[in-house]
TIGU-67663 format. One record per residue (C-alpha): x, y, z. Coordinates in steps of 0.001 Angstrom, whole numbers, plus 524288, in hexadecimal, padded with zeros to 5 digits. Example, Ala and Ser with C-alpha at 12.3 -4.5 7.8 and 13.67 -1.06 7.14 Angstrom:
% residues 2
(fikol (8300C; 7EE6C; 81E78))
(fikol (83566; 7FBDC; 81BE4))
This chain:
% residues 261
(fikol (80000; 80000; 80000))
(fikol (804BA; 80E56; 7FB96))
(fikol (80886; 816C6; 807E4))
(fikol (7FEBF; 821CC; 80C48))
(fikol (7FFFE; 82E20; 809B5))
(fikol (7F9A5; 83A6E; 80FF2))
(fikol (7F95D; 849D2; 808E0))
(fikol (7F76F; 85777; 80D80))
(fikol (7EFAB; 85E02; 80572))
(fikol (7F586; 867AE; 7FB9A))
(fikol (7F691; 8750D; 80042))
(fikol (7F31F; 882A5; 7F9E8))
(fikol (7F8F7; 88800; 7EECB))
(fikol (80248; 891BF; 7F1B2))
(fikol (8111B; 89097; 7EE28))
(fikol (81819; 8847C; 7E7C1))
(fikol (808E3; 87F0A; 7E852))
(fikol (806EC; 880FD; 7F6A5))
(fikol (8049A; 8893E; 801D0))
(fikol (8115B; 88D0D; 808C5))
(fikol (808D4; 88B1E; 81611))
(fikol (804DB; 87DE6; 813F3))
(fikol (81063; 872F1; 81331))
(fikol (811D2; 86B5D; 80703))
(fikol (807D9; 85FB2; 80301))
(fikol (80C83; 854CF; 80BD1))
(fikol (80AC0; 845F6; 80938))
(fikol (81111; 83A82; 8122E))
(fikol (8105F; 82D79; 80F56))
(fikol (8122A; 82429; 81AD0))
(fikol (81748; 81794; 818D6))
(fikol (81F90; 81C6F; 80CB5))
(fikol (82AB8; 8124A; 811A1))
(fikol (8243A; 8044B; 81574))
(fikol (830F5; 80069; 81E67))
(fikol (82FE0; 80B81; 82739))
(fikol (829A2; 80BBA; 83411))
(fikol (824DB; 8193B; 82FDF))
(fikol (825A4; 82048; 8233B))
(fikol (81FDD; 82BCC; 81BA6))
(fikol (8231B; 8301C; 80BE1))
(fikol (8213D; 840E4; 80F3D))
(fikol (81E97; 849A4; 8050B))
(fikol (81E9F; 8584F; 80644))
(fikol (81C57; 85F54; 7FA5F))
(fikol (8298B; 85B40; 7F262))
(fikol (830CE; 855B4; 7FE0A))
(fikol (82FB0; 8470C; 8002B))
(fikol (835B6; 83FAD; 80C61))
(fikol (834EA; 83266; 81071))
(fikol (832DF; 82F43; 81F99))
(fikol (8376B; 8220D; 82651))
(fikol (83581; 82022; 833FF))
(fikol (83E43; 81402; 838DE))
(fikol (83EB1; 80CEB; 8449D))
(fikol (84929; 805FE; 84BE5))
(fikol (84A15; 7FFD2; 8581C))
(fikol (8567F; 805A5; 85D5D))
(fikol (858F8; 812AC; 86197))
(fikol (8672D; 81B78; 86060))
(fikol (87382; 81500; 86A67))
(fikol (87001; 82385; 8727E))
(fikol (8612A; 81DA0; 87497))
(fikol (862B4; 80FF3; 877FE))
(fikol (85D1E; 80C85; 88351))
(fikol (855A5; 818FB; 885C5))
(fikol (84886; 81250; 8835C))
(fikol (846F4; 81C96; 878F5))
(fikol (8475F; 81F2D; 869EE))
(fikol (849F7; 82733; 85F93))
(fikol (84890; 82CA1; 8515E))
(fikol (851C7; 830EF; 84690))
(fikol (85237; 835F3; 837FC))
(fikol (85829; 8345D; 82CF5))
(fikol (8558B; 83D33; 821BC))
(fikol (85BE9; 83DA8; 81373))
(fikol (858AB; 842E5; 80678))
(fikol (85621; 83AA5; 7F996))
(fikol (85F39; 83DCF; 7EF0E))
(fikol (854B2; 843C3; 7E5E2))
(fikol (84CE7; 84914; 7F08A))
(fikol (84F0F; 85500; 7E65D))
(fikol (84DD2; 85946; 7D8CE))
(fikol (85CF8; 854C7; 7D738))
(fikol (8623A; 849FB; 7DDB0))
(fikol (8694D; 84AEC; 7E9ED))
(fikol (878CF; 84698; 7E958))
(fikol (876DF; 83B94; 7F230))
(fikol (8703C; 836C7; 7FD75))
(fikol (870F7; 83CBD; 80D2D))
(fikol (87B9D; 83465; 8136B))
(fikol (880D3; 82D67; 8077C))
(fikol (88E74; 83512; 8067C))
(fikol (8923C; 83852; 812F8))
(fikol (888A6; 83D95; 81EFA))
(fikol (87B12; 84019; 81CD1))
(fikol (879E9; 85095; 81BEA))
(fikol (877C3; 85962; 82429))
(fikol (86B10; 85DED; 821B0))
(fikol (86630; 850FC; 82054))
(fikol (86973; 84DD5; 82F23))
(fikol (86528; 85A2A; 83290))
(fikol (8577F; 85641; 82D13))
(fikol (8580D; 8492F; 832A9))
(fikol (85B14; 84E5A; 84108))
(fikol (84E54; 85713; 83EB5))
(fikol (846FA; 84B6E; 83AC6))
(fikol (84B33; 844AF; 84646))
(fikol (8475A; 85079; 850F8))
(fikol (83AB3; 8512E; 849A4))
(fikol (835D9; 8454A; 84BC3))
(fikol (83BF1; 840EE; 85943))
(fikol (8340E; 84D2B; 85E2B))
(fikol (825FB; 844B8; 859F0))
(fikol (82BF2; 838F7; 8614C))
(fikol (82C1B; 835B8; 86DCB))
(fikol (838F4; 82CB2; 86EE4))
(fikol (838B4; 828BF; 87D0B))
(fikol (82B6F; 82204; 877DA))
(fikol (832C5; 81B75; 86BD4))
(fikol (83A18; 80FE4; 87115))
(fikol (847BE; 80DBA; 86E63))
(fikol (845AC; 80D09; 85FEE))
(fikol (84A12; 817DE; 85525))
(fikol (8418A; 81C82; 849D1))
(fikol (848FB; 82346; 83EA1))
(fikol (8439A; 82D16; 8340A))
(fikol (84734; 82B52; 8271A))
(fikol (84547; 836CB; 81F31))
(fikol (848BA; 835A0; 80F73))
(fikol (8482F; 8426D; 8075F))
(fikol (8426A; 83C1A; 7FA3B))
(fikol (83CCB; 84A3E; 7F469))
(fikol (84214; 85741; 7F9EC))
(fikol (838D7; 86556; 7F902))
(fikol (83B05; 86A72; 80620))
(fikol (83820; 866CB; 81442))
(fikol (8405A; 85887; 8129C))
(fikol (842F9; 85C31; 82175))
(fikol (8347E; 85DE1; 82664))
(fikol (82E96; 85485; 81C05))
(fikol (83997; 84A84; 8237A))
(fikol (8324A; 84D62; 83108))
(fikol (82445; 84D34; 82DC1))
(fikol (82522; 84155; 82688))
(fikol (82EE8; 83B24; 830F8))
(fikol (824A4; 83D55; 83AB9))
(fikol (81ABD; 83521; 83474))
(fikol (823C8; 82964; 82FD7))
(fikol (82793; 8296C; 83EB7))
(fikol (81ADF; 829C5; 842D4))
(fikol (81746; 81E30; 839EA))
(fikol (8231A; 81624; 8404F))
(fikol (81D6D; 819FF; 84FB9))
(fikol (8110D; 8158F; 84B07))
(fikol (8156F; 807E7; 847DE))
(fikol (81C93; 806BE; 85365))
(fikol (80F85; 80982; 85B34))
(fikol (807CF; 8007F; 853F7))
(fikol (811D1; 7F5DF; 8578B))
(fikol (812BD; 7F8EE; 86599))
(fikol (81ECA; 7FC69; 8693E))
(fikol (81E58; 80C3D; 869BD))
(fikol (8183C; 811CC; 873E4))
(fikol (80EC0; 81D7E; 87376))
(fikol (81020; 82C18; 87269))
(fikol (81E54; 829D5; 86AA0))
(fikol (81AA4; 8347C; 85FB2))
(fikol (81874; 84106; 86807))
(fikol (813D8; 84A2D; 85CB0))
(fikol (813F8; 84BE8; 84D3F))
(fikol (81FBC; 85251; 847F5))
(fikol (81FAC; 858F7; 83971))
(fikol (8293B; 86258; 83281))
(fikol (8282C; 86D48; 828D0))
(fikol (83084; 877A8; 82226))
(fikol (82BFF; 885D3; 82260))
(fikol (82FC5; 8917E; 81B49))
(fikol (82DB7; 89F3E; 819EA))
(fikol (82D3D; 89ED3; 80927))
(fikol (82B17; 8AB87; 8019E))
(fikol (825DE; 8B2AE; 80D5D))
(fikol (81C82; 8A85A; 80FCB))
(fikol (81CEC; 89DA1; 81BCB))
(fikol (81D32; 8921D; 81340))
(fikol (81CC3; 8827C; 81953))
(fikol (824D2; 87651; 81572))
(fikol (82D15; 87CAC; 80DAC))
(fikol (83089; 87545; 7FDF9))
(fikol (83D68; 87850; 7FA67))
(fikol (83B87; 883E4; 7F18B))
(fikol (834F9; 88BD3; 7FBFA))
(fikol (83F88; 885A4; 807DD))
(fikol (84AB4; 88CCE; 7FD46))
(fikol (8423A; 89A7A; 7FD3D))
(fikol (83EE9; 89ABD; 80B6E))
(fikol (84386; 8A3D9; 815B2))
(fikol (83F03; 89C49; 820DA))
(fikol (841D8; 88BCD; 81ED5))
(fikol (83CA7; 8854C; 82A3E))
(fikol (83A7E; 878C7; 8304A))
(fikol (83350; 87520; 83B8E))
(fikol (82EE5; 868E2; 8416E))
(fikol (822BA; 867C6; 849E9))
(fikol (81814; 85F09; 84F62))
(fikol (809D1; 85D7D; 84F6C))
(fikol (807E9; 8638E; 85C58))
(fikol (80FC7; 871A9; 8578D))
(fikol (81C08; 86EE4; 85D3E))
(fikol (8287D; 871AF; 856CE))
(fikol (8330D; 866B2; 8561B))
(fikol (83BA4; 86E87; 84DC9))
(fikol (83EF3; 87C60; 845F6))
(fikol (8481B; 87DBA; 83C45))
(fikol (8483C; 88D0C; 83410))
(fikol (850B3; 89550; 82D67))
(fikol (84FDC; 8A126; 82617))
(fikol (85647; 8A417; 81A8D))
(fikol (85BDC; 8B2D7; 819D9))
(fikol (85638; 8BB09; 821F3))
(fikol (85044; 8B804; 82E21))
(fikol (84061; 8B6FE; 8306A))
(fikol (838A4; 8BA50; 83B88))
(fikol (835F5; 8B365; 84580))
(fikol (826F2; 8B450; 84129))
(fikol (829CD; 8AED9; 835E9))
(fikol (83051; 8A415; 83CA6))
(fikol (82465; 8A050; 84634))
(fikol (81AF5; 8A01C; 83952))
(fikol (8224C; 89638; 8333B))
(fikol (82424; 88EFE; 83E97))
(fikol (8148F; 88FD7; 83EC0))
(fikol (81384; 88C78; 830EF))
(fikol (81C90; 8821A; 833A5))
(fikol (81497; 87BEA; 83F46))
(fikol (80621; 87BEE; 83682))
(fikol (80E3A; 87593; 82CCD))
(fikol (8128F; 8694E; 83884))
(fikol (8039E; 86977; 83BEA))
(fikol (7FF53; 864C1; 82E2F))
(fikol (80A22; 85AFC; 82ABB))
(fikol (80784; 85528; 837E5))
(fikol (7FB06; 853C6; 83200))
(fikol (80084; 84D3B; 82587))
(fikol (80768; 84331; 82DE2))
(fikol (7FC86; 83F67; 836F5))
(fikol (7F3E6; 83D27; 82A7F))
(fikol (7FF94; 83416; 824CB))
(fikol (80139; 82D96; 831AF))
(fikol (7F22C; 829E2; 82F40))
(fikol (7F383; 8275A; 821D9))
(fikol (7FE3B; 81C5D; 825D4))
(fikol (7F5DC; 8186B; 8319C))
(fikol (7FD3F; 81E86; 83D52))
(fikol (7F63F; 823F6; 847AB))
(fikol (7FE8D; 8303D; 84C71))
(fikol (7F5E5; 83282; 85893))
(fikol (7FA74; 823A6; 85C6F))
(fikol (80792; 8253D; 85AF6))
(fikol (80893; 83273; 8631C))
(fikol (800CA; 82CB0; 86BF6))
């Protein structure tokens, strides 16, 4: 049988087909990968990542015996990810870059704020996040969808007994911001990210807290106003793709109330 799928609906007409306040049509597909515990195929407009959630039953030598777990990424780029292919892949020649351990130590925050490790177990769960398209937002598209392949892995571990209750503490969900031709303008494609003064980043959950804030502007500096509306902007934005994930959590026949339970 053909994975699920779920769609936002397409939003208004405005710039590049959309309205700079509304993010990007999103689809995920759970179950993309049939040998993960958890997995989502997440598209956001032109930027396409594929979510694995793994789990082992060890834990890192600085863990053991702690009666507690953990979670990791791992994120990398697919050589034609863009218009011209990439020179080779993360980690083949030499050390995997910079920026993408940067990203995968973001992933990694992200999502060990939803999880409640002392409830885990000694066990690890590891988020695979593979770059197949790249339009912007590879970062945030790596969270959102790394939320719900994790969630699909917790799930199963419920089912079978052996996690206890209460392990997922919220939803977590990412998404770029920018301030794009004078406008605010949410999850950011790559031709407005290279025009914008303000590129930012923010992580948040579905109760309105803030995991994590990353901003810079280009030039000269903005206001501090400016600053708070995007952060605003940023947070409506985490509201509705926590929406998109609970209704693909559904669609795949996981019961996010259970698991936070």
């Amino acid at each position: 049988m053909a994975p699920s799928c779920y769609k936002t609906p397409m939003s208004l007409e405005k710039r590049s087909g959309r309205d700079l306040r509304v993010h990007r049509p999103v689809t995920m597909t759970p179950g993309f990968h049939r040998l993960a515990e958890g997995s989502v195929l997440y598209s956001a407009g032109g930027t396409v990542v594929l979510c694995t959630a793994s789990v082992d039953s060890s834990v890192p030598k600085f863990l053991v015996g702690r009666g507690k777990g953990w979670l990791t990424a791992e994120y990398q780029m697919h050589p034609r990810c863009n218009p011209k292919r990439r020179e080779n892949r993360d980690g083949r020649r030499g050390s995997i870059g910079g920026r993408a351990k940067e990203i995968e130590r973001l992933i990694g925050r992200s999502l060990r704020a939803a999880i409640d490790l002392d409830k885990f177990g000694e066990r690890s769960i590891t988020i695979d996040c593979d770059v197949l398209e790249a339009d912007g937002g590879t970062r945030t598209a790596s969270v959102t969808g790394g939320f719900v392949a994790m969630a699909m892995a917790l799930s199963k571990l419920k089912v079978a007994g052996s996690l206890k209750s209460g392990t997922v503490r919220d939803q977590v969900a990412a998404i770029s911001v920018g301030h794009v031709d004078g406008q605010y303008a949410l999850d950011l494609c790559y031709a407005e990210d290279s025009t914008a003064r303000v590129d930012l980043n923010l992580v948040g959950t579905g109760r309105e807290g803030v995991v994590e804030i990353q901003g810079t502007a280009e030039g000269e500096a903005v206001p501090r106003s400016d600053m708070d509306g995007l952060i605003d902007l940023g947070m409506e934005g985490v509201a509705s793709l926590c929406k998109v994930q609970r209704k693909a959590l559904e669609e795949a026949g996981v019961d996010l109330d259970d698991v936070m339970s």
